[in-house]
Phi, psi and omega in degrees: 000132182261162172242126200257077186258144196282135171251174166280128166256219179286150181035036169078016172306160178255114190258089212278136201238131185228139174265118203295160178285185168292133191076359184267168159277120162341110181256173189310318183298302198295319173315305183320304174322289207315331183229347170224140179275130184263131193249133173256140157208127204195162150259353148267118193264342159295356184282317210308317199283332228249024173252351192036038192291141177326285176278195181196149143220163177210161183207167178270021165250354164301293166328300170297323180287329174302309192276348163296317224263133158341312183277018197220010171286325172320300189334298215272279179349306168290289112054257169306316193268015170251000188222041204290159201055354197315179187246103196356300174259042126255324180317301171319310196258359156242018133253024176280283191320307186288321146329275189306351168287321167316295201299309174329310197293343194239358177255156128277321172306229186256164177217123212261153196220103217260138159273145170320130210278000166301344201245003181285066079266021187224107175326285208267326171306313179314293192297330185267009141288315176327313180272357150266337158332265205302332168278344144286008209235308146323323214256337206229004175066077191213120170333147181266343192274345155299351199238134194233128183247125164250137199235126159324126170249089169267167148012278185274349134318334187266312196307317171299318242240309192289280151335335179256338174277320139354325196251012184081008167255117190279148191221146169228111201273143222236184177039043168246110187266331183251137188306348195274333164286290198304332165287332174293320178304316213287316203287308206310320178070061167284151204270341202194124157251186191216118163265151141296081187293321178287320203273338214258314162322284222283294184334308195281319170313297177296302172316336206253328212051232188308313201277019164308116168254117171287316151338294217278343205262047176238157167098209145313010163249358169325102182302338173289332184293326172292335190295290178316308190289336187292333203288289186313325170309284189317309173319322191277332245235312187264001174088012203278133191269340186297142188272169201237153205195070162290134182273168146061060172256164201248330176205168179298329187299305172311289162351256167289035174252333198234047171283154186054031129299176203284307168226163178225126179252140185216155167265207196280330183315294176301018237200299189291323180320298185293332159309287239263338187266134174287145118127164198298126161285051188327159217271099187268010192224068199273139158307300171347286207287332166308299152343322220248331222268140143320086212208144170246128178309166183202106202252137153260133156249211203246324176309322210281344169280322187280322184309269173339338180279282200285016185272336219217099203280326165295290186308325164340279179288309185301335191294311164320323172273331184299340191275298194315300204300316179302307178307335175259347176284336172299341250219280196308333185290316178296349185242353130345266160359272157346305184262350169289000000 
């Protein structure tokens, strides 16, 4: 029998703690729990209790792999037939909403929810899908406060992201590959970013070719993980209240290197994995020892965000593909839809 207790999470959130039966041996996910909040991400939501994770994320390439699958054709059937003529990315953003109404049902936290990645450059679009995203969401009878609207973090994603947490709508900024977003993030004073662990790994992998070590670059020499611990050291070391949520991991290792970050979203595989592995995590990620680091602040104005971007030739390109790769999986859902 597990024992389930509400602890304080991040930013006093209630972070749900499951305790091994008696006499058993710990495993990795429960261990992980103890210091870090665990996020699933995904869009098959039937996966979901049986990781018991705090959070959820989705994207629309979760969604699109979701909604293929047999067990998720009613959703979408109901969905389109509850709105016949409706106009397409509306169509879009109420099964993005219903999906996460799912998702609701089965977390206790929050569930981050993407604006169409067609919109990472445009400032006032971004905020009105954002603001109907949360008004269907409303509609479906659900707290806004459960809810995280996630944005590319472009330019003009952070300029949105800043104007809609103004307005008391929590963001979650996504596809940050470089210390100068985050830090732009940090000023916007967005409630949650998502680094790319993975994403950041593969650049550095490719790039090196042949001479790529694998053994020297893992753990903590993981270039995403050097990314994540640095975005956090600052964070912590300055007090920045937006929380750090590393993404996109490729193995358990990327993981348990960036333990006792504020969350980690993972998906279900990797997520069984670390169940299934015996023995303790220990804490790879502390605020204390952030405090004590030797660190100088650092303000972006939007050349000095670009400069900076375009300085830093990995975060460059992924971000760029990350926008292309989101945008056509919105393009293939919408032609979904269409033919359903």
């Amino acid at each position: 029998m597990q024992l389930i207790l509400p602890v304080k999470g991040v930013a006093g959130r209630n972070q749900v703690t499951v305790l091994p039966p008696h006499n058993s041996a710990m495993n990795q996910l429960e261990s992980l729990k103890q210091t870090t909040t665990v996020v699933a991400d995904t869009g098959d939501f039937m996966q979901l209790a049986q990781f018991q994770p705090q959070d959820a994320t989705t994207n629309p390439s979760l969604i699109l792999k979701a909604v293929q699958k047999p067990d998720y054709a009613p959703l979408l059937k109901t969905t389109l037939g509850r709105h016949p003529g409706a106009p397409i990315d509306e169509t879009m953003d109420r099964l993005l909403v219903r999906f996460g109404a799912e998702i609701l049902r089965i977390i206790p936290g929050r569930v981050s929810t993407e604006v169409d990645a067609r919109l990472s450059f445009d400032t006032e679009a971004t905020m009105g899908r954002a603001l109907r995203i949360i008004e269907l969401y409303r509609a479906e009878g659900i707290d806004p406060a459960r809810v995280l609207i996630k944005i590319a973090a472009t330019w003009e994603g952070i300029q949105a992201a800043r104007q809609l947490e103004a307005r008391g709508i929590h963001t979650n900024l996504t596809l940050l590959f470089s210390f100068c977003q985050a830090v732009a993030c940090g000023e916007a004073k967005v409630r949650l970013i998502s680094p790319f662990v993975g994403r950041i790994y593969d650049w550095y992998k490719k790039a090196a070719g042949p001479a790529w070590d694998e053994a020297g670059n893992a753990g903590a020499n993981d270039p995403g993980v050097k990314s994540v611990r640095q975005i956090y050291g600052y964070y912590k070391h300055f007090g920045i209240a937006t929380e750090v949520m590393g993404a996109s991991f490729r193995n358990t290792g990327q993981i348990l290197a960036l333990a006792g970050c504020d969350l980690l979203t993972i998906s279900p595989e990797l997520l069984a994995q670390l169940a299934a592995a015996e023995g303790s995590v220990p804490r790879a990620l502390d605020p204390q020892q952030a405090r004590a680091l030797d660190l100088k602040p650092v303000q972006y104005d939007e050349a000095g965000f670009r400069y900076a971007l375009n300085e830093d030739a990995m975060a460059t390109e992924k971000l760029a593909e990350g926008i292309r790769t989101f945008a056509a999986d919105a393009v293939k859902l919408e032609q979904l839809m269409k033919a359903a």
